[in-house]
Each structure stands twice: as structure tokens, then as C-alpha cells.
C-alpha positions as CSV (number, residue, x, y, z in Angstrom):
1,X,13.7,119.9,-32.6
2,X,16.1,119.6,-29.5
3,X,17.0,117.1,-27.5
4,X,15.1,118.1,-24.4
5,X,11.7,119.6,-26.4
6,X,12.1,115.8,-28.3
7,X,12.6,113.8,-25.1
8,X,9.4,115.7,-23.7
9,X,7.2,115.0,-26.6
10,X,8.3,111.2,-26.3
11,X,7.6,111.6,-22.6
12,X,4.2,113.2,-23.3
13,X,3.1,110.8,-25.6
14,X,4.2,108.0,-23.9
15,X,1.8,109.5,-20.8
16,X,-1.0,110.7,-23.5
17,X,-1.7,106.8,-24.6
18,X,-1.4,105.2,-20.6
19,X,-4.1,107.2,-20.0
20,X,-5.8,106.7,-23.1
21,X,-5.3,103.1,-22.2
22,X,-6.4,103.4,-19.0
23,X,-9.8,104.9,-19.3
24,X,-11.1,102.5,-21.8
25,X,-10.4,99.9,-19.4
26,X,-12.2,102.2,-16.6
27,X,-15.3,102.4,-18.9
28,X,-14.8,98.2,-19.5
29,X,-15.0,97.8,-16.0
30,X,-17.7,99.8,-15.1
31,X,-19.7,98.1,-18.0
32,X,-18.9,95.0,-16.0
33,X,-20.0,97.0,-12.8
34,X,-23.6,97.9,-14.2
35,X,-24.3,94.1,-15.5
36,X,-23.1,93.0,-11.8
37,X,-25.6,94.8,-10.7
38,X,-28.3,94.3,-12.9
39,X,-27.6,90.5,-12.4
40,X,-27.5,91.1,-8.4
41,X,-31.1,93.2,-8.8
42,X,-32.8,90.0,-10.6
43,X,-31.1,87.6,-7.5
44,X,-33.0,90.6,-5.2
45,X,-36.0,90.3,-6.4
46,X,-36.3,86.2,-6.7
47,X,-34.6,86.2,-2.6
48,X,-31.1,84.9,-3.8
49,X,-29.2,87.3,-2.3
50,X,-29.4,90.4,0.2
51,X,-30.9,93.5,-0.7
52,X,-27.2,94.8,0.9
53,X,-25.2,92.6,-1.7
54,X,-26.7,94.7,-4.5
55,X,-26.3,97.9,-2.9
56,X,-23.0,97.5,-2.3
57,X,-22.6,96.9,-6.1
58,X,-24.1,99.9,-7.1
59,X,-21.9,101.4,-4.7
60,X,-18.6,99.8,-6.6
61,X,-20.3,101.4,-9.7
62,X,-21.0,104.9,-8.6
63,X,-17.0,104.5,-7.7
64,X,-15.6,103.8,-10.9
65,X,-18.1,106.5,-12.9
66,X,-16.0,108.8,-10.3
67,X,-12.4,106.9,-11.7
68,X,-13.8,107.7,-14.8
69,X,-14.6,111.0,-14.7
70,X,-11.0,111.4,-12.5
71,X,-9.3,109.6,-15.7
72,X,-11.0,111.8,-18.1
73,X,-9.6,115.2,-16.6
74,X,-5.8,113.2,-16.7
75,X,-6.4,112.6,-20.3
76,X,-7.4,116.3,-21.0
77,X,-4.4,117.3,-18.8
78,X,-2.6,114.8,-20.8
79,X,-3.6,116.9,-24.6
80,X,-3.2,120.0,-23.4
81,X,0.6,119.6,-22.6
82,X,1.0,117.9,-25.9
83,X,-1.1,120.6,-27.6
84,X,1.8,123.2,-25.7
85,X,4.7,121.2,-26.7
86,X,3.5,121.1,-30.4
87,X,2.6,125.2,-29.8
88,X,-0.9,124.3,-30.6
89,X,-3.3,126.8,-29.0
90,X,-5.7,125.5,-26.1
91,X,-9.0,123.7,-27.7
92,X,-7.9,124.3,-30.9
């Protein structure tokens, strides 16, 4: 393997596992998201907080499923150019 085709694959992996990395904290947060508001829903309905409070935590959450879904195509972007540095064929 040469220099430049190893420095790539180094360079690929290296972006591969960030990624990899990164999602799983994506899919931690937005666990955290979804109890926030489940917790904020309870408060609604007992009058401890505004009905606006919760909303705007199940706003934050609908965000970060769209991170998510964002970080998933990075990470598919992410295999395939490993998958065409290795010559493995798409999907494969």
C-alpha cells in the first residue's frame, strides 16, 4: 500500500469512528431529550410549569432526531469512502 492510499485510510478511519462517536452521543442526548420531556408533561399536567416549557422541549427533541438522522447519513458517507479505499463494492 502507498504512502498516500495509507495516509487516506488512516485519514478515513480516523473520520469513520468521530462520527461513530458522535452519533451515539446524538442518540444519548436525545434519550435525555425524551425523559426531559416526559418529566416536563407530568409538571403540565399537576400546573408546575407552562404548557410552553414542555413544548419547547419537544421542540429541542424533534431537533436532535433531525441531528441524528443528519449524523447518520455522515456515517454512511463515512463507510462508503472506506468501502472505496479498501475497493470494496457499494453495500456489499
Amino acid at each position: 500500500m502507498d504512502e498516500a492510499l495509507a495516509f487516506e485510510l488512516r485519514r478515513s478511519v480516523m473520520t469513520y469512528e468521530r462520527d461513530r462517536r458522535s452519533l451515539a452521543l446524538l442518540r444519548q442526548d436525545l434519550e435525555l431529550k425524551r425523559k426531559k420531556s416526559e418529566i416536563l408533561k407530568k409538571q403540565v399536567d399537576i400546573g408546575d410549569v407552562t404548557r410552553l416549557e414542555y413544548i419547547k422541549a419537544l421542540i429541542e427533541a424533534s431537533e436532535s432526531e433531525s441531528s441524528i438522522l443528519e449524523a447518520v447519513l455522515g456515517l454512511r458517507k463515512s463507510e462508503r469512502t472506506l468501502e472505496r479505499i479498501l475497493g470494496i463494492p457499494s453495500g456489499a
